[in-house]
N, C-alpha and C positions, 0 to 999 in steps of 0.2 A: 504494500500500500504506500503511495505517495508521502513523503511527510510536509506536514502544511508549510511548515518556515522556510522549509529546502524550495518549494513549489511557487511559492510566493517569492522568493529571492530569484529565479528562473525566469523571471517578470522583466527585470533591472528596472529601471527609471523610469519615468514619462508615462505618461495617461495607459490607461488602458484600452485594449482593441477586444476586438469579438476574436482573433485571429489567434490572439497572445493569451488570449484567457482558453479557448478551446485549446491548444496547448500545456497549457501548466495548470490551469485551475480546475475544467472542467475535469479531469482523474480526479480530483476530489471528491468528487459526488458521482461515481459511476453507479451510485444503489438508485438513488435516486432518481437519476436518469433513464436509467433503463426501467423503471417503475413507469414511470410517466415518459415514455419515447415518441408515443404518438397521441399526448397531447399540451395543450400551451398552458402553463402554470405561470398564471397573471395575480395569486392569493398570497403573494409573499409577506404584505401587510399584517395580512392572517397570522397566517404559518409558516415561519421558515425553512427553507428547503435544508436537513441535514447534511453533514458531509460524513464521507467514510468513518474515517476518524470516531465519531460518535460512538458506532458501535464497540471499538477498541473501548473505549473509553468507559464505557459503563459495565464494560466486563472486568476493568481493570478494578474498580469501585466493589465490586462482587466479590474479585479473588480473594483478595484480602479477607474479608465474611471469612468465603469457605476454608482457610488456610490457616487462620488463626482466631478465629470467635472474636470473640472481647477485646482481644490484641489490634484487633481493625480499626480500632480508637485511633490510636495514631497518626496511623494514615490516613484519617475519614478527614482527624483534624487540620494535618497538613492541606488537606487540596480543597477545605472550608477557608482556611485564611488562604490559598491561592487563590480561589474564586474569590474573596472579598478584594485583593489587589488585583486584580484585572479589571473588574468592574470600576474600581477606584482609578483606573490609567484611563478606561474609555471616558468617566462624566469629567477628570483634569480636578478628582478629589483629591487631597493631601493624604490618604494613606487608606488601605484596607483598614483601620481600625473605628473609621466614620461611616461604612458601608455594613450594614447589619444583612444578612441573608433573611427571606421570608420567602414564602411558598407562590404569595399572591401580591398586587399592588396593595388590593382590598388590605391585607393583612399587615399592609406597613401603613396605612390610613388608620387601619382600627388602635394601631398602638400610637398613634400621634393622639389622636381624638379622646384616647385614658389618658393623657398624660392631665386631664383638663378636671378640677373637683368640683367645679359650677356646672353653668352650661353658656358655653362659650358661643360667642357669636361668628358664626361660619357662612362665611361666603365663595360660591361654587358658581359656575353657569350650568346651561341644560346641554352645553354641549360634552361634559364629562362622562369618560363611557362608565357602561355599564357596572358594573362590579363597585368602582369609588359611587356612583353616582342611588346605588340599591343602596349602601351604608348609609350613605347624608342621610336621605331622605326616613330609611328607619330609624336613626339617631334622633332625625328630628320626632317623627310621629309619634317616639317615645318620650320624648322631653327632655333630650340630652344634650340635643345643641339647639343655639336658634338659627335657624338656616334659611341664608337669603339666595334666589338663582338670578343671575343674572343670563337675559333673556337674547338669541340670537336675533341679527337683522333678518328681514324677510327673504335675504338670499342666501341665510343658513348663517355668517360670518360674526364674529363678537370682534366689539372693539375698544377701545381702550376709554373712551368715554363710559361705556356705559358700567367697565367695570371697574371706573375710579370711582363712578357715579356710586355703584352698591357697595364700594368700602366704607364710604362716607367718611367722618371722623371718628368712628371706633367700629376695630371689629378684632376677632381675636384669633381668627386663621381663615387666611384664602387658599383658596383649591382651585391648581387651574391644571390645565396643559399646553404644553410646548407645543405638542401639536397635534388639534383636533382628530378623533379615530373616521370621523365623519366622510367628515370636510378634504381636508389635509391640509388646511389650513395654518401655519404658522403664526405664533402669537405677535402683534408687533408688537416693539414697546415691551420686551419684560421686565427689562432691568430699570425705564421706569415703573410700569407696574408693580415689582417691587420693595422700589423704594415707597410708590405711595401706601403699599402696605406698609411699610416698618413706620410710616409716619404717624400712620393712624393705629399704630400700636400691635397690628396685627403679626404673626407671622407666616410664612408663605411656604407652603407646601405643592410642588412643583410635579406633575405627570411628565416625566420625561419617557415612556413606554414608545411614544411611535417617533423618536428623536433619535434617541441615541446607537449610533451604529448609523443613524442617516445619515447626518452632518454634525462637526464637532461640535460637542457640550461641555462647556467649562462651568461645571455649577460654582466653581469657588469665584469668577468673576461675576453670574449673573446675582451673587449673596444670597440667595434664596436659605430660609433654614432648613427643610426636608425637602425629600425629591423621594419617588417611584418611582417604578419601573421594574422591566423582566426582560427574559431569552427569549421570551417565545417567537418573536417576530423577526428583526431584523439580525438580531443573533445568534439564532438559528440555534438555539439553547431546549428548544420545548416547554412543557408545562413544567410548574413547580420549581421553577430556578429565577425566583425574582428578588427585589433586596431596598431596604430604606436605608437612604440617606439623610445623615445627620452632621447639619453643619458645625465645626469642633466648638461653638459657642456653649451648646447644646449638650456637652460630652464631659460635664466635670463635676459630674453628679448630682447636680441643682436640679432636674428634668427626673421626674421620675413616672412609669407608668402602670395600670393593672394590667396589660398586657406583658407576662413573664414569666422565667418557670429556672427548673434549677439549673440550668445554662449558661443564666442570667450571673449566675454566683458569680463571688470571685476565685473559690477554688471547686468547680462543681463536683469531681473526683474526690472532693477532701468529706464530701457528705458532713460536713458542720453546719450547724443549725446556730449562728447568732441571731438576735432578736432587738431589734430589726435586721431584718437580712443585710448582709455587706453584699453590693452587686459588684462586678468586673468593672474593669478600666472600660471607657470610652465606649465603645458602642455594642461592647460586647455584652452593658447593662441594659443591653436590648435585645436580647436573646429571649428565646419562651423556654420551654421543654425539649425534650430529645427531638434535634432537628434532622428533617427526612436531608441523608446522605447523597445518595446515586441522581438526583437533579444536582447536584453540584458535581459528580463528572459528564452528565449529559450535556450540561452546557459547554464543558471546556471547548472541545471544540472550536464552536463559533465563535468563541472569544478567541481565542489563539489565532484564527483567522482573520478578525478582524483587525485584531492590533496589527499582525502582520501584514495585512495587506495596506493598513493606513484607511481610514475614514473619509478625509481630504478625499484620496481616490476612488473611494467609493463613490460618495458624492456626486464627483466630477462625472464619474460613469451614471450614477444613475439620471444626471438631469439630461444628459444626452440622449438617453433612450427615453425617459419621458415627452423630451422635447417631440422626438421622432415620430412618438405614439399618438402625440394630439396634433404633429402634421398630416398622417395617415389618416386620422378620425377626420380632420378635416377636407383632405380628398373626400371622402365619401358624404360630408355636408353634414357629420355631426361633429357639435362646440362640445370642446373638452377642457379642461384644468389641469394643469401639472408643466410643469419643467423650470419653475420660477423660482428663485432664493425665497419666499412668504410661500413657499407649502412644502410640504414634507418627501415622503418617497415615492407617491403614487397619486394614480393620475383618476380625475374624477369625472363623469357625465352626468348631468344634474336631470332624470325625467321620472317623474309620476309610475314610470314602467321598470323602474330598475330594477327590484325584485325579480317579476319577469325575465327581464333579459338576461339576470346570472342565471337563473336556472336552465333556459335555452340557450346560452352561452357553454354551462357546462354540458348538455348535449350533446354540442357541436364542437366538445372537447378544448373548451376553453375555459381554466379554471380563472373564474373570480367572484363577487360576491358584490354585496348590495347592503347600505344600511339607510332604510330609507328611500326615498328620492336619489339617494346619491351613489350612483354604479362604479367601484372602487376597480382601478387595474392596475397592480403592480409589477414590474418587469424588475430582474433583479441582476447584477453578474453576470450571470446563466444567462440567461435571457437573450434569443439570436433574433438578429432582423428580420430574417425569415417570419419569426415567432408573430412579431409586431403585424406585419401585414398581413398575416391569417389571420388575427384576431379580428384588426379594423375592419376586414372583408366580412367576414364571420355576423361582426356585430351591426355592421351594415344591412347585409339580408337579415337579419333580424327585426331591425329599427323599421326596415321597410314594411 
């Protein structure tokens, strides 16, 4: 099997081609390939496409178990603090000991939103997906936050008025994202948005999920104090390998949450029971219980990839083929969204039939999906010209 760094170093310098990547990159993913050979995988917003590697990787996570029982501790714990610094290299955080591992985003929201003894005044928009957006709202219907949304324009978009407008002069955490799951919309304005949070007393809790691995994320510039986010998508990590970040302000035991378990200790091994509990250093006092193992080598992988290939270039490659994809769409006379620095990795058709057209789309052996109104196609890497113009053709006789 290929190894990713050797694969990516076979690349040398300068942008990437379809020509140079079908060479060195595409053997990374021959499982997957050959899964899907004869048809176009446009859902990578979704689900990212694994690479070989993965499979090594979770078997590696296993041997250990079968080899040595108990003794796997060790090793489970080495490639938990490796997955925390990788993560910590892709958001440009100051160390894996700021980045806490969780299963879900949901699950690094819910430990912010305990950290609160009142009920804290929370402000969120309706464009937050699903899983933070099911928390607010039963946080609120129970009486645990007061929870204000701030409301999209009639072309789906939020802007920065309207959610200076719902911070007002007090509020005690915002919830937003970098960039909409919808839309793909990119936030403008965070880093003031931001600051008008920390003005008005709030602090800001950041969806970096359909960001990161897009285009660079430096959360220690944007100040933000928590961030989300997971593998599943652009990382190509899967389910269960997600993780909060906490900015080191945050990290010197002042902050504490019910969200915790013995993990959280500072010696968990030492099974000491002081009263009140002494938690670990830094964000480690944001641990729960025995944390599930083998998503932290399922992800490696696409982390190792990523870094190695560089973001920059990712980037650069994906707006290309975006750009491509809503030339194509528009030969055939439909308006499409995507390949502009204010949106994210993928590319959008805005119509009343979207739903529709994924599921005839995947028919006609084109994978992508729909939330809403808004018909999501993501091309990735992988992703060959050929690919593009079956698709638009495809989605053309459909439309028609």
């Amino acid at each position: 099997m290929p190894d990713i760094r050797s694969a990516v170093a076979a690349l040398g310098a300068g942008p990437l081609t379809e020509d140079s990547i079908a060479r060195h990159i595409a053997p990374l993913f021959s499982r997957v390939r050959a899964a899907f050979s004869d048809q176009v995988y446009l859902a990578n917003h979704s689900l990212g496409r694994p690479l070989d590697a993965t499979d090594d990787d979770v078997r590696e996570g296993l041997a250990g178990w079968y080899a040595s029982m108990g003794g796997a501790w060790d090793a489970w714990s080495t490639e938990m603090a490796a997955y925390r610094d990788r993560i910590a290299q892709l958001l440009h955080a100051p160390d894996g000991g700021s980045v806490v591992p969780k299963t879900s985003a949901g699950q690094g929201l819910r430990t912010i939103l305990n950290t609160y003894d009142g009920v804290p005044r929370v402000v969120a928009t309706r464009g937050e997906f699903d899983s933070l957006d099911v928390i607010l709202r039963e946080y609120a219907r129970r009486g645990r936050i007061a929870l204000a949304f701030v409301e999209p324009t009639p072309e789906g978009s939020f802007e920065t008025a309207a959610i200076a407008a719902a911070i007002g002069e007090r509020a005690d955490l915002v919830v937003l994202s970098q960039v909409f799951f919808n839309t793909g919309q990119r936030l403008a304005d965070l880093q003031g948005i931001v600051a008008m949070a920390h003005a008005a007393g709030a602090r800001m809790l950041l969806d970096v999920y359909h960001a990161l691995g897009v285009f660079p994320v430096d959360i220690v510039a944007l100040d933000v104090d928590f961030a989300v986010g997971g593998a599943y998508k652009y990382l190509r990590g899967g389910p269960g390998a997600a993780f909060l970040y906490l900015h080191p302000r945050h990290l010197d035991g002042s902050l504490r949450t019910l969200d915790t378990g013995w993990f959280a200790k500072r010696e968990p091994f030492a099974y000491l029971r002081p009263d009140p509990p002494q938690f670990g250093a830094g964000g480690d006092a944001f641990l729960e219980s025995t944390p599930p193992v083998l998503p932290l080598y399922q992800a490696r992988a696409g982390q190792v990839f990523t870094l190695a290939i560089g973001v920059d270039r990712l980037r650069e490659y994906s707006l290309a083929l975006q750009q491509r994809l809503v030339a194509l769409l528009a030969e055939q006379g439909i308006a499409a969204a995507g390949g502009s620095e204010d949106r994210g990795a993928f590319v959008t058709v805005v119509d009343v039939r979207a739903e529709t057209w994924a599921r005839q789309l995947q028919a006609a052996g084109v994978i992508a999906d729909a939330r809403g109104r808004f018909l999501r196609l993501c091309p990735d890497v992988l992703t060959r010209d050929a690919e593009l113009v079956a698709a638009a053709q495809r989605l053309a006789g459909i439309a028609r």
